[in-house]
PAKETI-136370 format. One record per residue: residue number from 0; chain; x, y, z of N, C-alpha, C in turn. Coordinates in pm, 1 decimal, always signed. Atoms other than C-alpha are relative to their C-alpha. Layout:
BEGIN
<r NUM, A, <X, Y, Z>, <X, Y, Z>, <X, Y, Z>>
...
END
This chain:
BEGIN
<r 0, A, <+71.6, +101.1, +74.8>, <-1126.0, +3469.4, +2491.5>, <+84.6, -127.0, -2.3>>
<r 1, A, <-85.6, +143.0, +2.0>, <-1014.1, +3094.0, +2504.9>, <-20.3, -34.2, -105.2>>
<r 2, A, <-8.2, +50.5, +132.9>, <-881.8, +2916.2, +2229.3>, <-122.7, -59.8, -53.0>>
<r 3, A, <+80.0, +118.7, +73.3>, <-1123.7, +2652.8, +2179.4>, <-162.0, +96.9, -42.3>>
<r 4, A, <+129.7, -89.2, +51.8>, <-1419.9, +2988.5, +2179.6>, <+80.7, +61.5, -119.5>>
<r 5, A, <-128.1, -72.7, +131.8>, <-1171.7, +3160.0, +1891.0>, <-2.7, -109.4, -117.2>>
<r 6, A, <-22.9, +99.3, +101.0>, <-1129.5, +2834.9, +1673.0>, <-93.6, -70.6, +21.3>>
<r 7, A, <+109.0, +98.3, +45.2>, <-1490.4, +2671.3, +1720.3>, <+26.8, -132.8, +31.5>>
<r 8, A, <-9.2, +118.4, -9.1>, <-1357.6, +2361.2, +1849.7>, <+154.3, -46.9, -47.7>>
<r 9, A, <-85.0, +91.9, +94.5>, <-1078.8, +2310.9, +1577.4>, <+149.1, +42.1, +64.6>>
<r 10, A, <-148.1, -20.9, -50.1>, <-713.8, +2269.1, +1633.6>, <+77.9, +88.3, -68.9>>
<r 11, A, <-121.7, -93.6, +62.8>, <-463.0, +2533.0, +1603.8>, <+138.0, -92.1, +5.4>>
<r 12, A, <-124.3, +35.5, +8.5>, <-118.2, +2480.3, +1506.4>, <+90.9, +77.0, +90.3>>
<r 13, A, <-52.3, -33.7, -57.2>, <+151.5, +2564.0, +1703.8>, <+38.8, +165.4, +11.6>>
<r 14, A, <-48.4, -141.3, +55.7>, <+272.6, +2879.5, +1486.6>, <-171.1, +90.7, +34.4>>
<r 15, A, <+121.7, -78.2, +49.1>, <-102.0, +3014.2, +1499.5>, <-60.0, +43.8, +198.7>>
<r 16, A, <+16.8, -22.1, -147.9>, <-120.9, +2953.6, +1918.9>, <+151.4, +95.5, +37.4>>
<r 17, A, <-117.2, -39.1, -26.7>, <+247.2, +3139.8, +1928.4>, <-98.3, +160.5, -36.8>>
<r 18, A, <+73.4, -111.6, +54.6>, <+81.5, +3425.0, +1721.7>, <-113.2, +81.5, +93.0>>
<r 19, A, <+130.9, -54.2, -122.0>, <-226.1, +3476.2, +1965.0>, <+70.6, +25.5, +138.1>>
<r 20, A, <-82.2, -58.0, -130.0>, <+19.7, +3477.8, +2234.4>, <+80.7, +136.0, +0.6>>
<r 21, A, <+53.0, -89.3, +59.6>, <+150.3, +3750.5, +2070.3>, <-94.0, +125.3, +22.4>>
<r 22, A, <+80.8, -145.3, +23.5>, <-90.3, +3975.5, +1994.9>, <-91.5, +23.9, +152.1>>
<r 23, A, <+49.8, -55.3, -130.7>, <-246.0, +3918.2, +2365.3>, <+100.7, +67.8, +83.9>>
<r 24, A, <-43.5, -76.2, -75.2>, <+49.7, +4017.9, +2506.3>, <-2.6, +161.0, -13.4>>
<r 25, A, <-7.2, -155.9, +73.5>, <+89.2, +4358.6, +2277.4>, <-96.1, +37.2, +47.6>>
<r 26, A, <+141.0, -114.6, -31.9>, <-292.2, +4430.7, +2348.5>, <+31.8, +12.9, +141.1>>
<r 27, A, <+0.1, -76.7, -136.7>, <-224.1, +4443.4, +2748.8>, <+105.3, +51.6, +13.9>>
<r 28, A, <-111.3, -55.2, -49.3>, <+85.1, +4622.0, +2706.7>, <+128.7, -64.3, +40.8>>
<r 29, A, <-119.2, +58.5, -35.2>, <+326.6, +4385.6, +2803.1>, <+116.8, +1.8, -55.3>>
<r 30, A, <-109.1, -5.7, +127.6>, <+555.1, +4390.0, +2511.2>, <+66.9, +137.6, +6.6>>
<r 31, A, <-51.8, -117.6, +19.0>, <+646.7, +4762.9, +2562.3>, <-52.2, +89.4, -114.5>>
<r 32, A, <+63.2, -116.4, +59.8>, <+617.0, +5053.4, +2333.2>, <-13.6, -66.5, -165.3>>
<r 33, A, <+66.5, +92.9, +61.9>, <+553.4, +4777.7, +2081.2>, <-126.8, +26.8, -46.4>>
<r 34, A, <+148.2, +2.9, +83.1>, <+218.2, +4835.6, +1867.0>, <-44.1, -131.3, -24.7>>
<r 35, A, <+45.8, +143.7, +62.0>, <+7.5, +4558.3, +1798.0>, <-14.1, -56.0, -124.2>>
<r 36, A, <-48.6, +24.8, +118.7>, <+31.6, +4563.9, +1428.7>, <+176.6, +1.5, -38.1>>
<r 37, A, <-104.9, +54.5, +29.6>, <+417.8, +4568.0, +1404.8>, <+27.1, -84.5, +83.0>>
<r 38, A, <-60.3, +106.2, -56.7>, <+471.4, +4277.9, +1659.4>, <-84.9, -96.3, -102.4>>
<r 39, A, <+30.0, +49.8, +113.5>, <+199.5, +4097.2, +1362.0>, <+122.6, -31.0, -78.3>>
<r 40, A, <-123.0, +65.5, +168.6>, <+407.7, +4196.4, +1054.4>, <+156.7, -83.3, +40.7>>
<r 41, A, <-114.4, +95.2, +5.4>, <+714.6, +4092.9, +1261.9>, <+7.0, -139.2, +29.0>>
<r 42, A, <+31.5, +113.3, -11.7>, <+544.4, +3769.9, +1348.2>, <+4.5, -67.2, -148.7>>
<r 43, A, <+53.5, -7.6, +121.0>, <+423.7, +3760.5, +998.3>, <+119.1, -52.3, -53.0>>
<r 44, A, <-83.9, -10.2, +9.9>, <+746.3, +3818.2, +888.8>, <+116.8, -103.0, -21.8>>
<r 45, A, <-86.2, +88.5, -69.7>, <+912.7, +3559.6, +1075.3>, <-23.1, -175.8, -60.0>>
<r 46, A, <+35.9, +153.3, -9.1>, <+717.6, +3260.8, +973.8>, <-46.7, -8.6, -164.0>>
<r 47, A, <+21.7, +60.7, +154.2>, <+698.9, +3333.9, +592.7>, <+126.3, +30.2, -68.5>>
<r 48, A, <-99.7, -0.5, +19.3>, <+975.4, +3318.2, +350.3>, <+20.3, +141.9, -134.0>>
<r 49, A, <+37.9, -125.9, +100.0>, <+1070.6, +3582.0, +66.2>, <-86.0, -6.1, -113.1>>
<r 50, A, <+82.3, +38.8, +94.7>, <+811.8, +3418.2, -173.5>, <-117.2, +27.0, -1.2>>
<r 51, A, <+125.9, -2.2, -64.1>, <+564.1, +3476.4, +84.0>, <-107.0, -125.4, +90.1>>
<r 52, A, <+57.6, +137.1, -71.9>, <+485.2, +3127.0, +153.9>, <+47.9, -23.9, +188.8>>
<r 53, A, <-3.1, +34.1, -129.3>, <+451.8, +3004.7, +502.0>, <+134.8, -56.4, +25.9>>
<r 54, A, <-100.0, +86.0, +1.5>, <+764.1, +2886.1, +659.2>, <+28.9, -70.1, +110.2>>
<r 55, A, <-13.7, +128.1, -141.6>, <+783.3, +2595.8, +881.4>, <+125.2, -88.7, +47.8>>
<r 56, A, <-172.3, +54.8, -59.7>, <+1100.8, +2530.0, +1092.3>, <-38.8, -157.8, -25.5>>
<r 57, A, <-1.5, +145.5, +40.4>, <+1224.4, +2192.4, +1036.3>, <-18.0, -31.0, +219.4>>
<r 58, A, <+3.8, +27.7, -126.0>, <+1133.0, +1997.8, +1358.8>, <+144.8, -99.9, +1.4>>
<r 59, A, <-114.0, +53.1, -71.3>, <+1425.2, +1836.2, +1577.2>, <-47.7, -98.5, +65.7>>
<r 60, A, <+12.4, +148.2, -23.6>, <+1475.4, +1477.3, +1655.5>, <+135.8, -18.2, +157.1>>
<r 61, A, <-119.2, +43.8, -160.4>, <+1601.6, +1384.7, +2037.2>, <+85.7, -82.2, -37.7>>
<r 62, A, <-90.7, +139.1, +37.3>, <+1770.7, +1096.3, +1904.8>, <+86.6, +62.5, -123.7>>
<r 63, A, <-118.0, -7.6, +133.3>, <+2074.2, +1105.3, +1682.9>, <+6.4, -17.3, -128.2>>
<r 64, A, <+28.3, +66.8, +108.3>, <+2131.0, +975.8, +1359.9>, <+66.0, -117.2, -19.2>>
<r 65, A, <-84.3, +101.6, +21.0>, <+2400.6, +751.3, +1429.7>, <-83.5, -140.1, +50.3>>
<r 66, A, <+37.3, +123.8, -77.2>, <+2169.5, +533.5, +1692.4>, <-174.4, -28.3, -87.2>>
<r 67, A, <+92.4, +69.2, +98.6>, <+1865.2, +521.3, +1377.5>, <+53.4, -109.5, -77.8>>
<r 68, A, <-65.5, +128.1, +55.7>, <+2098.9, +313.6, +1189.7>, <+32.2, -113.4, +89.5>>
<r 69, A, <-9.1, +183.8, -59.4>, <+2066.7, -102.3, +1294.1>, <+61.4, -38.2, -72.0>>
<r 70, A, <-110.5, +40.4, +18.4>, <+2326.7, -257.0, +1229.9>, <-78.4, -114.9, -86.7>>
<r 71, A, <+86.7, +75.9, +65.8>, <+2230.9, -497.5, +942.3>, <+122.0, -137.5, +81.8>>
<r 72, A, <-53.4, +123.0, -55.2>, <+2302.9, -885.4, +1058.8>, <+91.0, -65.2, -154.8>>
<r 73, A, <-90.7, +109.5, +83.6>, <+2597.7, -1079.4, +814.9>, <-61.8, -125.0, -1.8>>
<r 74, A, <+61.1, +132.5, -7.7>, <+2427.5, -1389.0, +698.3>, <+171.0, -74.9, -0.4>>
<r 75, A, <-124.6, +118.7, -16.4>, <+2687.5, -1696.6, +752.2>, <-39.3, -80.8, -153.8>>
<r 76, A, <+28.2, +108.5, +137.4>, <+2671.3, -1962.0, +471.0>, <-163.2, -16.0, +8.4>>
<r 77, A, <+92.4, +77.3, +2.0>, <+2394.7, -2164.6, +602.1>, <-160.8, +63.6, +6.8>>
<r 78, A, <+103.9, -92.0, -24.0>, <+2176.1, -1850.2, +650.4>, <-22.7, +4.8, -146.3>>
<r 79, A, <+2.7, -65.9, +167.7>, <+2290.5, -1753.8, +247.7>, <-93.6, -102.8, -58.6>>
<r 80, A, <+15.3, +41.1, +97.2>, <+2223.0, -2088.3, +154.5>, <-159.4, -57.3, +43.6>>
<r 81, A, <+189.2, +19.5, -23.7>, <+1839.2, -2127.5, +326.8>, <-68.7, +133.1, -49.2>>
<r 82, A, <+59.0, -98.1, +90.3>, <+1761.2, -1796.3, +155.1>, <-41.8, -29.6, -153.9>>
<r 83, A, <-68.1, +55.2, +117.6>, <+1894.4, -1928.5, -157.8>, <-174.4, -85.8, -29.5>>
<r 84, A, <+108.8, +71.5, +10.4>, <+1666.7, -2222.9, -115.8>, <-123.8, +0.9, -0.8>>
<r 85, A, <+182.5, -41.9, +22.2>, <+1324.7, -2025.2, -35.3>, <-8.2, +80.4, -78.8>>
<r 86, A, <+64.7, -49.5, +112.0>, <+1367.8, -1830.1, -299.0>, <-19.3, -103.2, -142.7>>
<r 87, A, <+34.2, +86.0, +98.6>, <+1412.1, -2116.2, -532.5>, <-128.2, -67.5, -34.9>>
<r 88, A, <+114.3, +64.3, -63.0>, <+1113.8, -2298.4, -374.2>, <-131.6, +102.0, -76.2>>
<r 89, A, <+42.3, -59.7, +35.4>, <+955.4, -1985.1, -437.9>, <-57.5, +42.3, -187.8>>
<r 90, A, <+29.4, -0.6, +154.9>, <+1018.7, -1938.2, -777.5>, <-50.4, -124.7, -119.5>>
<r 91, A, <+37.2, +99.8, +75.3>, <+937.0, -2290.7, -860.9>, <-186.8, -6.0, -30.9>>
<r 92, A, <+141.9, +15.9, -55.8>, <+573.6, -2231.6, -692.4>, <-47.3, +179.9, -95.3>>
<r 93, A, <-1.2, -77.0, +108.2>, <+562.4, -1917.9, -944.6>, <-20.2, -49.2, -151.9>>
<r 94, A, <+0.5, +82.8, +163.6>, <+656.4, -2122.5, -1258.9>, <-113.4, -91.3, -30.9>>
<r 95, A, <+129.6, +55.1, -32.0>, <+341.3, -2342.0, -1142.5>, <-94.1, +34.0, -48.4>>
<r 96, A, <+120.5, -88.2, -29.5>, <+109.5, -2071.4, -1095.9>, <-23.0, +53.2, -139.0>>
<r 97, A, <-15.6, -20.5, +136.4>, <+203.7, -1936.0, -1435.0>, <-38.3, -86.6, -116.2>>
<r 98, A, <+6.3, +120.1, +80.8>, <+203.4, -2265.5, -1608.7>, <-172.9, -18.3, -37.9>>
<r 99, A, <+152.1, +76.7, -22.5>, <-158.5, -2321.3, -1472.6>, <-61.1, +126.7, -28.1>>
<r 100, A, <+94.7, -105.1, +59.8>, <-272.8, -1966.5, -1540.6>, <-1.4, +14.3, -155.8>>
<r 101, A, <-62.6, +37.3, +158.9>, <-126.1, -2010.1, -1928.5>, <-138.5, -82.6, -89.7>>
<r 102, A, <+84.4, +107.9, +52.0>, <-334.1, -2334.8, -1973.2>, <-123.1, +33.3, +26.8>>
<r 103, A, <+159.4, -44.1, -31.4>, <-644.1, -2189.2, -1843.8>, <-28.8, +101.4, -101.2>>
<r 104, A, <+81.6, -59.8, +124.1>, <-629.7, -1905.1, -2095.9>, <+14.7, -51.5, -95.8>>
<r 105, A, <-13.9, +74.7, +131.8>, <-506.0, -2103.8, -2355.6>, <-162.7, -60.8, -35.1>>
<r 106, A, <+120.5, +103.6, +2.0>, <-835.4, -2396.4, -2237.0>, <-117.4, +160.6, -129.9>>
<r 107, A, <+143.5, -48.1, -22.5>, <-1078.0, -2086.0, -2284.3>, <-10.3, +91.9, -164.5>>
<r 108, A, <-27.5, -53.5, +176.6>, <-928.9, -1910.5, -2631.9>, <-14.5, -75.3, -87.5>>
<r 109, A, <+59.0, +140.6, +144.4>, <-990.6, -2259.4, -2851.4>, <-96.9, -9.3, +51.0>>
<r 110, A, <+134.6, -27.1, -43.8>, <-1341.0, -2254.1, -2649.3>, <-60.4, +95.1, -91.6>>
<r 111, A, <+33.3, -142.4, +63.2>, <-1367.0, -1894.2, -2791.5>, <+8.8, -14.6, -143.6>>
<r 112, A, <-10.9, +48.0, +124.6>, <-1252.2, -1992.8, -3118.7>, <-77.6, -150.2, -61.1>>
<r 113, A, <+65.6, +104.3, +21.0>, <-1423.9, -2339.0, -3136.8>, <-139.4, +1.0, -44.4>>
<r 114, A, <+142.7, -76.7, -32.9>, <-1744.5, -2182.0, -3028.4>, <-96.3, +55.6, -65.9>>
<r 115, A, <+21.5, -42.3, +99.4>, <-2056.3, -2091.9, -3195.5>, <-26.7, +158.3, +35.1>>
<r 116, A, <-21.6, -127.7, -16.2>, <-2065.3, -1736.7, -3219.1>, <-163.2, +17.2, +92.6>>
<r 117, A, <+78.6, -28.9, -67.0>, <-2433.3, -1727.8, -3075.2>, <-11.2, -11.2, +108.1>>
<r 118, A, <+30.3, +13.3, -161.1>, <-2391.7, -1879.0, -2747.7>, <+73.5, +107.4, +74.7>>
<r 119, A, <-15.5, -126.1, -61.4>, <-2339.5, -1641.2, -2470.4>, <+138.9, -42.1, +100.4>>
<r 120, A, <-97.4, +17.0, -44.0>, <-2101.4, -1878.3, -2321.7>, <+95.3, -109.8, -35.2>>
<r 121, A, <-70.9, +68.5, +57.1>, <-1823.8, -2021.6, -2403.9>, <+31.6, -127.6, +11.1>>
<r 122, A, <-36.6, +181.0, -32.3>, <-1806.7, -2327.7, -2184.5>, <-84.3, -66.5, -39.0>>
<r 123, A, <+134.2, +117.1, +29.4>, <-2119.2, -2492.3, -2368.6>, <+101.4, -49.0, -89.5>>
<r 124, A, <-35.5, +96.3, +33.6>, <-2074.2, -2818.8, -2403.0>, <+146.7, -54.0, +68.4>>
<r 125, A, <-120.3, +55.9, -51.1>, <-1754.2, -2891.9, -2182.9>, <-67.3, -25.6, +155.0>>
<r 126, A, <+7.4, +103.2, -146.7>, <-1739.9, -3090.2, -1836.8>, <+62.4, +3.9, +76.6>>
<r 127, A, <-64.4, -21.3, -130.9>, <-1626.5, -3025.0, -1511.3>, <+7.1, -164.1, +92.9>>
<r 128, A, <-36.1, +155.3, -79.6>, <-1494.7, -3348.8, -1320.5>, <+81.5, +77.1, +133.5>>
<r 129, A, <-96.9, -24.0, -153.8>, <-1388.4, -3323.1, -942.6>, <-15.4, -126.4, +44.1>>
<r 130, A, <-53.2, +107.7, -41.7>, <-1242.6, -3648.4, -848.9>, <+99.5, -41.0, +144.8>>
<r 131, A, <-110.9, +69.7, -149.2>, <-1089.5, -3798.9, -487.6>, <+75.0, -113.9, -68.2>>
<r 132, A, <-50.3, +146.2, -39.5>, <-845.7, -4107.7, -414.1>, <-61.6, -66.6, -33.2>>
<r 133, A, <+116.4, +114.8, -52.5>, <-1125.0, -4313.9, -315.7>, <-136.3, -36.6, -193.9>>
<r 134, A, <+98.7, +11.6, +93.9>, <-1312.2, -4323.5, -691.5>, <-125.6, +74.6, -46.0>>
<r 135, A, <+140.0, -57.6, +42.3>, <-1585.0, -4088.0, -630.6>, <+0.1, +149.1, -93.2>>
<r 136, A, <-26.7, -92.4, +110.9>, <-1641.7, -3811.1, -884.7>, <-145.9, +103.0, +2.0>>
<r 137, A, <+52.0, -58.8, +36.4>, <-1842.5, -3500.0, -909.6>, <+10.2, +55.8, -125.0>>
<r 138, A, <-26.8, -67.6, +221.9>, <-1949.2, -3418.6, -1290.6>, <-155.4, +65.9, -28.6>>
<r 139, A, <+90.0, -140.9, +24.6>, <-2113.2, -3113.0, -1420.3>, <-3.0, +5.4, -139.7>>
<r 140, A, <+28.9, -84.5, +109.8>, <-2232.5, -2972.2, -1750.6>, <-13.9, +133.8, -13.0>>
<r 141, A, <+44.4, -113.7, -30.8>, <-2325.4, -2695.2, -1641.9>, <+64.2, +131.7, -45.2>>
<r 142, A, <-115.5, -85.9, +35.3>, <-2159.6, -2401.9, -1828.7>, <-36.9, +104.8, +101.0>>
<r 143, A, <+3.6, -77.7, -99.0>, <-2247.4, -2123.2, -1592.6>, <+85.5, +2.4, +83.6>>
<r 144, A, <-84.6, +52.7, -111.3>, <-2102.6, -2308.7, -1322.7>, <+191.0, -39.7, -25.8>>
<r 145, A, <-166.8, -38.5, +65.1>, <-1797.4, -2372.7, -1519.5>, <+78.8, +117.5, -18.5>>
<r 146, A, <-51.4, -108.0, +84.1>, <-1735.2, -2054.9, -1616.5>, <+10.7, +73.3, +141.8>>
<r 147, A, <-45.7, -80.9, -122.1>, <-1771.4, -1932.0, -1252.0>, <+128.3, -59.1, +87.5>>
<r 148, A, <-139.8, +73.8, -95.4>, <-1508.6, -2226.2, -1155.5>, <+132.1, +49.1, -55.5>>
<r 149, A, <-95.6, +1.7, +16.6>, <-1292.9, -2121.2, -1376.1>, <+58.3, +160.3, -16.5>>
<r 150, A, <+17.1, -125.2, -85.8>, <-1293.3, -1737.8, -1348.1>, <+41.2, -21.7, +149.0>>
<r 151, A, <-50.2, +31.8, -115.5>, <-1246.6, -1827.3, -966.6>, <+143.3, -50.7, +26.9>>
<r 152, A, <-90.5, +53.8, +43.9>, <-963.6, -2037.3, -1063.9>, <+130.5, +36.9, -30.2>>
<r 153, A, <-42.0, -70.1, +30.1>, <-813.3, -1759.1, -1226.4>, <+44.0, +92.9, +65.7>>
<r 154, A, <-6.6, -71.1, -68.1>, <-849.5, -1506.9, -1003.0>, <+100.3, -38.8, +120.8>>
<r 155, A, <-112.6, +42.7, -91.9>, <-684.5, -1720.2, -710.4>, <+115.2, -29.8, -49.9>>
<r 156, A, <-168.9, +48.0, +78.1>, <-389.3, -1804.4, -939.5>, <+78.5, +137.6, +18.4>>
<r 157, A, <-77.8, -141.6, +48.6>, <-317.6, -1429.7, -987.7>, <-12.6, +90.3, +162.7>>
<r 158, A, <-12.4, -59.6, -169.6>, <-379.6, -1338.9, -619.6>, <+153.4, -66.2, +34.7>>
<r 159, A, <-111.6, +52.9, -34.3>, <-151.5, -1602.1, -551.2>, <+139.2, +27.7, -16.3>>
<r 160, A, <-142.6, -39.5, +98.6>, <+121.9, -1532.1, -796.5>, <+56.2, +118.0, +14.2>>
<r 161, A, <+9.5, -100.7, -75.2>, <+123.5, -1152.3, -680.9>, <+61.0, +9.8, +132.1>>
<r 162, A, <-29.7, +41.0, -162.9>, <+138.5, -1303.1, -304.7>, <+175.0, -39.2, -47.8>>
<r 163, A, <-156.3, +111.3, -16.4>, <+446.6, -1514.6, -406.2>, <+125.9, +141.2, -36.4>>
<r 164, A, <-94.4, -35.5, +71.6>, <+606.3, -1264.9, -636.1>, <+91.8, +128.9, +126.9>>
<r 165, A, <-27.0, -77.3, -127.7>, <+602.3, -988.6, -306.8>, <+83.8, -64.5, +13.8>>
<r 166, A, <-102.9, +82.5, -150.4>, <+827.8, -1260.5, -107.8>, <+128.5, -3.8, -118.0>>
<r 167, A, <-136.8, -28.1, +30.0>, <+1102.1, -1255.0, -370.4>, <+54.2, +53.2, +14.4>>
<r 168, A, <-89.1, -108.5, -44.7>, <+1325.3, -1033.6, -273.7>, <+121.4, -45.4, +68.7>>
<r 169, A, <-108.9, +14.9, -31.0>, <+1689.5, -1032.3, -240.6>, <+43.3, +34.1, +168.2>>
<r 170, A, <-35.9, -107.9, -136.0>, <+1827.5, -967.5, +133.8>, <+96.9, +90.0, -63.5>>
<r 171, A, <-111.9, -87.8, +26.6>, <+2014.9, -656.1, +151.9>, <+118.3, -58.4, +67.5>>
<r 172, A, <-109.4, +33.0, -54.6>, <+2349.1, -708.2, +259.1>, <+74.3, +109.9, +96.9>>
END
């Protein structure tokens, strides 16, 4: 019988194709005065531990251990001190993000508190201004629309701030 009629398709493991090799040899005799149930239990045997659990040799690595270790690179000064500097950069563009996520819940908690308890949203009655260089100005009432700008607002601050906070990280040395 071939494997793949025996297992329906599915993959055997190594220990389980060792095993069938095994017990085909015992059934044609090959193995000697060998029975086909004790070359089992001593299979059996072999591949579980005294607990009973299965026991799976550790696998072996061609490669060494000495040539996994890379040699880490020595920063020089000017390496230390452009690290130095993007993390500062970094942390300034943090203190930002913070600043501006702060003032946004702050804006929306005296909203909340200001507010009359019936409306459903809080930005009634406040004004959205988007302004260029050049003088021209988009202006809204619209609380809905506010409330989705600034929710949005929010959300990219804290993506952001997340993004940034990942990249801090000390080099190892």
């Amino acid at each position: 019988m071939k494997v793949s009629e025996k297992s329906n398709g599915a993959v055997q493991s190594t220990s389980e194709r060792r095993d069938e090799a095994v017990l085909k040899l015992s059934s044609n005799g090959l193995t000697g005065n060998t029975s086909k149930t004790s070359k089992t239990e001593e299979v059996t045997e072999k591949n579980e531990t005294k607990t009973g659990q299965p026991y799976n040799e550790p696998k072996q690595t061609d490669t060494p251990k000495e040539a996994l270790q890379i040699p880490k690179p020595v920063l020089n000064l000017e390496a230390t001190l452009k690290v130095v500097d993007d993390l500062h950069r970094r942390s300034i563009q943090r203190d930002n993000l913070l600043n501006r996520i702060h003032q946004l819940e702050a804006f929306e908690i005296a909203q909340i508190e200001e507010g009359d308890e019936l409306e459903t949203n809080h930005f009634q009655g406040c004004q959205l201004i988007i302004s260029d260089d050049k003088g021209r100005k988009f202006i809204t009432q619209t609380a809905g629309l506010i409330k989705l700008v600034s929710d949005f607002i929010h959300s990219a601050c804290l993506e952001k701030l997340s993004e940034i906070e990942a990249h801090i990280v000390f080099p190892r040395a």
